[in-house]
C-alpha positions as CSV (number, residue, x, y, z in Angstrom):
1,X,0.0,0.0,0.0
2,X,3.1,2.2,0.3
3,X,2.2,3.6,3.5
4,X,1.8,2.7,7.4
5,X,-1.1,3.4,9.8
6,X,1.2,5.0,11.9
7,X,0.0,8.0,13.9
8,X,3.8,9.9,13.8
9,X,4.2,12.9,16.4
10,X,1.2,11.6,18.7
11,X,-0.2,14.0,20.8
12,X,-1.9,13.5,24.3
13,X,-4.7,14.1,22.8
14,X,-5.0,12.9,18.8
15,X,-7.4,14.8,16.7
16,X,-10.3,13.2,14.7
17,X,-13.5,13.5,13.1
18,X,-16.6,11.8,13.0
19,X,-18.7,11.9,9.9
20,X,-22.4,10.5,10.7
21,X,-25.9,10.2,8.8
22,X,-27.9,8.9,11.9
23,X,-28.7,9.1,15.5
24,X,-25.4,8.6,16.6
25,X,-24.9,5.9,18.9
26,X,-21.3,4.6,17.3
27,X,-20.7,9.0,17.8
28,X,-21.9,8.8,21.2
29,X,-19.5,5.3,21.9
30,X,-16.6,7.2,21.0
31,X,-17.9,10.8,23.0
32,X,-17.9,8.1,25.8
33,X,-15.0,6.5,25.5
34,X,-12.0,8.0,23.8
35,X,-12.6,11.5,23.7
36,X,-11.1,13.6,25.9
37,X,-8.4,10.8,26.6
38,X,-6.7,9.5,23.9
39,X,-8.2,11.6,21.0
40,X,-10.3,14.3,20.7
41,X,-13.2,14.9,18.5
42,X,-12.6,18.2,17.1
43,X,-15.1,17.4,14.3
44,X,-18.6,16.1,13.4
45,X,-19.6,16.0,9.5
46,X,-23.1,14.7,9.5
47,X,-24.6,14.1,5.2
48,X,-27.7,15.1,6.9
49,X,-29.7,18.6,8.4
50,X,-31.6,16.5,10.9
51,X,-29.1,13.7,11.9
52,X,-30.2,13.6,15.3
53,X,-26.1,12.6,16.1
54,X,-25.3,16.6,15.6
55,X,-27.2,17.1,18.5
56,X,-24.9,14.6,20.6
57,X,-21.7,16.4,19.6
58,X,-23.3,20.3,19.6
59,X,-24.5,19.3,23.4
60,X,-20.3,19.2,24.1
61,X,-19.6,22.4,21.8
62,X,-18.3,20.6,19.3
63,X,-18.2,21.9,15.8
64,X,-20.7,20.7,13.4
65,X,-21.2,21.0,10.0
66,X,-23.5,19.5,7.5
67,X,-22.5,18.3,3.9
68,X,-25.6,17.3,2.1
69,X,-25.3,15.8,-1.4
70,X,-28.1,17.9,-2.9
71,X,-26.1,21.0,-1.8
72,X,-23.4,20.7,-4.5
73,X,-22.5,20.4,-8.0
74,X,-21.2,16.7,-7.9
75,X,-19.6,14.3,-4.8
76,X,-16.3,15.4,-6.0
77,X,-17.0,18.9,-5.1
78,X,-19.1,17.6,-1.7
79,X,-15.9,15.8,-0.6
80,X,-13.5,18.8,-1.6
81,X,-15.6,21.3,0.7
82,X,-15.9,18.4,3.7
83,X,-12.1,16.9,3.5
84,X,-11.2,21.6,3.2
85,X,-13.1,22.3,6.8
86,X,-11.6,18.8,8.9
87,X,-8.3,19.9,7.6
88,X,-8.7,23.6,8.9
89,X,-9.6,21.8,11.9
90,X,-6.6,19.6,12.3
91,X,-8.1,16.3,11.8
92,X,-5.2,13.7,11.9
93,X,-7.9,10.4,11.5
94,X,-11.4,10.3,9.9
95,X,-13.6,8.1,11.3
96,X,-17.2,7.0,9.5
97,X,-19.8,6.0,12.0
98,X,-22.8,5.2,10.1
99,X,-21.9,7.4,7.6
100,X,-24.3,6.5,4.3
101,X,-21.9,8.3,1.8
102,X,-19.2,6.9,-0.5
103,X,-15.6,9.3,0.1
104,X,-14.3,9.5,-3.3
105,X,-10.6,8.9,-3.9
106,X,-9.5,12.4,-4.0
107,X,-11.3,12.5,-0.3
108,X,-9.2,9.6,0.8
109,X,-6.1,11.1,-0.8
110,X,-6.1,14.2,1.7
111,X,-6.0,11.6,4.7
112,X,-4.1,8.6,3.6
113,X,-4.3,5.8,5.1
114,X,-6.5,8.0,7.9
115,X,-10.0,7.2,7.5
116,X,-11.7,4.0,9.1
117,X,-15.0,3.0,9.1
118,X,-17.5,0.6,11.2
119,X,-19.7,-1.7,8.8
120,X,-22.4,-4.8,10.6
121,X,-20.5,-7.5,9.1
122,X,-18.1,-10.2,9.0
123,X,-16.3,-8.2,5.7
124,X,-15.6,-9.7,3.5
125,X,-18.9,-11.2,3.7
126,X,-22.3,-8.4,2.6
127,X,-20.7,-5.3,1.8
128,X,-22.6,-2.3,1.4
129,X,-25.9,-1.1,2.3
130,X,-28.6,-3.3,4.0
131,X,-25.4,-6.0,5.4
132,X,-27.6,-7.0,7.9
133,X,-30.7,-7.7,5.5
134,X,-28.3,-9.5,2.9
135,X,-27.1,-11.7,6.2
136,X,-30.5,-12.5,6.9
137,X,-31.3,-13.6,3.6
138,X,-28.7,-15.5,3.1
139,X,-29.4,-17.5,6.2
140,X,-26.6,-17.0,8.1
141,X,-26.0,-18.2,12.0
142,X,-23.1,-15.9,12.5
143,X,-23.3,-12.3,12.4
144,X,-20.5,-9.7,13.3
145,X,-19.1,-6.4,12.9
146,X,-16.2,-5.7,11.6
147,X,-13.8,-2.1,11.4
148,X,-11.8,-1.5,8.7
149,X,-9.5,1.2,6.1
150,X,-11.6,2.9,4.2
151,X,-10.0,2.5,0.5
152,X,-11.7,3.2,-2.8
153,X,-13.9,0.2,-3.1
154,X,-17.5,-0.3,-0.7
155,X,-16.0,-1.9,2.5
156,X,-13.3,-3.3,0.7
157,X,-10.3,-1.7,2.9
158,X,-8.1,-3.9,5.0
159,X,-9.3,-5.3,8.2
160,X,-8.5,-4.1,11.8
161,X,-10.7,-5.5,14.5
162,X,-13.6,-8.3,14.0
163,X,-16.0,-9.6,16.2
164,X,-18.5,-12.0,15.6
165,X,-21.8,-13.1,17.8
166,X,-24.1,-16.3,16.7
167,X,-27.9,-15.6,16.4
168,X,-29.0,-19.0,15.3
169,X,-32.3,-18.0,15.6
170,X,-32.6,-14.3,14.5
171,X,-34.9,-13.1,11.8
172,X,-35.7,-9.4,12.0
173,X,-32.8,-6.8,11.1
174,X,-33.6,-5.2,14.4
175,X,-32.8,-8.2,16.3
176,X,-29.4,-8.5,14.7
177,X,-28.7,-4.6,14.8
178,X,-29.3,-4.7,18.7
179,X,-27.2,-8.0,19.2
180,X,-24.3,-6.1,17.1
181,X,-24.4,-2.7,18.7
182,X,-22.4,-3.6,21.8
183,X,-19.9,-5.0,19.4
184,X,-19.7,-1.8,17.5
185,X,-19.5,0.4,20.2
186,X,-16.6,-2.1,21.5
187,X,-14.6,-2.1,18.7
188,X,-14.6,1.2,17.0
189,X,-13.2,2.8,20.3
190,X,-10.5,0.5,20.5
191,X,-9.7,1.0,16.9
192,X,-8.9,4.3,17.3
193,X,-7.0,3.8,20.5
194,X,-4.8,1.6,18.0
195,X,-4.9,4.4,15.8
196,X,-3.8,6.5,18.4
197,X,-1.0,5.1,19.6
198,X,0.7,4.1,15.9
199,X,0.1,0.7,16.7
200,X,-1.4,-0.3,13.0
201,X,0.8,-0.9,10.2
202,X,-0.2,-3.2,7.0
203,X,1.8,-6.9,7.2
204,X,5.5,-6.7,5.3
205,X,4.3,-10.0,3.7
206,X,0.8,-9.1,2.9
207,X,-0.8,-5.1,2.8
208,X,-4.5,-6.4,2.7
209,X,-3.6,-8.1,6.6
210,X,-2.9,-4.9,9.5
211,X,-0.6,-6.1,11.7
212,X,-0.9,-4.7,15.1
213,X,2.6,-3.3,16.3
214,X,3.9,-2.9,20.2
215,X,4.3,0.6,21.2
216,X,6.1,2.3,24.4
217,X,4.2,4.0,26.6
């Protein structure tokens, strides 16, 4: 991939962003967790007005700013304004918490090998939207979450944390969802810890495994 996850320079408190389309719970995970300790969450993007998660992060003053499709020209131009104002705000990682947008390359290009996101399942296994639903159809016992690098394809970035749960029985998406929420709200957090720290850098043998580095301190 021809670079590491390496977080050079840490500081006590490592900046990131959170870009959301939803209520926010996965936002709310990391406001509970993580910020204020190892990173801080200088940032909230949301692709929606009335994404009840800008609420969570305007209750803790922190800045907001909404990026609707409809309000430019293309996604190119969308992605240039969003990636211009978390720069200004010294956003070091970018992480997508039920975010419902695809981040063009040029997007990904201003924070390489910086953006991570949180997807409900056992990738490489239902990508894309409605994972759950597609799990469900396909008649699956095992469900999971996984977090991953965002690259250029749709949940097609290398791995960092999995975890899986078995739901022999489940048949509604919102039985799932609320078996994999604790998982999510697990994992994320500790991915950006990881983050944090520089403790993520892609295997010398193989750049689609991240090998998970020891780190002083």
């Amino acid at each position: 991939m021809g670079h590491s996850y390496r977080a050079a320079g840490v500081s006590e408190r490592f900046p990131i962003a959170v870009l959301v389309s939803g209520t926010g719970t996965n936002l709310q995970a990391l406001l509970d967790t993580v910020h204020g300790r190892e990173a801080e969450v200088v940032a909230v993007a949301s692709s929606a007005a009335r994404a009840p998660a800008l609420e969570r992060a305007r209750a803790l003053g922190i800045p907001t700013e909404v990026f609707a499709r409809s309000g430019y020209e293309d996604r190119a131009a969308r992605d240039a304004a969003m990636a211009d104002w978390l720069a200004q705000r010294g956003v070091r990682l970018v992480v997508l918490a039920g975010y419902m947008e695809l981040l063009g390359e040029a997007f990904l290009q201003r924070f390489p090998g910086a953006v991570i996101n949180v997807h409900p399942s056992l990738l490489p296994a239902f990508p894309g939207v409605r994972a759950i639903e597609q799990a469900l159809a396909y008649g699956v016992k095992v469900f999971g979450v996984t977090v991953h690098f965002v690259d250029a394809g749709v949940d097609s970035g290398p791995v960092i944390l999995q975890r899986a749960v078995e739901l022999p029985d489940a048949s509604e998406p919102e039985e799932v969802l609320a078996a994999l929420r604790p998982l999510e709200h697990a994992l994320l957090p500790e991915a950006v810890r990881l983050f944090t720290r520089g403790a993520l850098e892609p295997d010398a043998e193989n750049p689609r495994r991240v090998a998970m580095r020891a780190v002083e301190g």
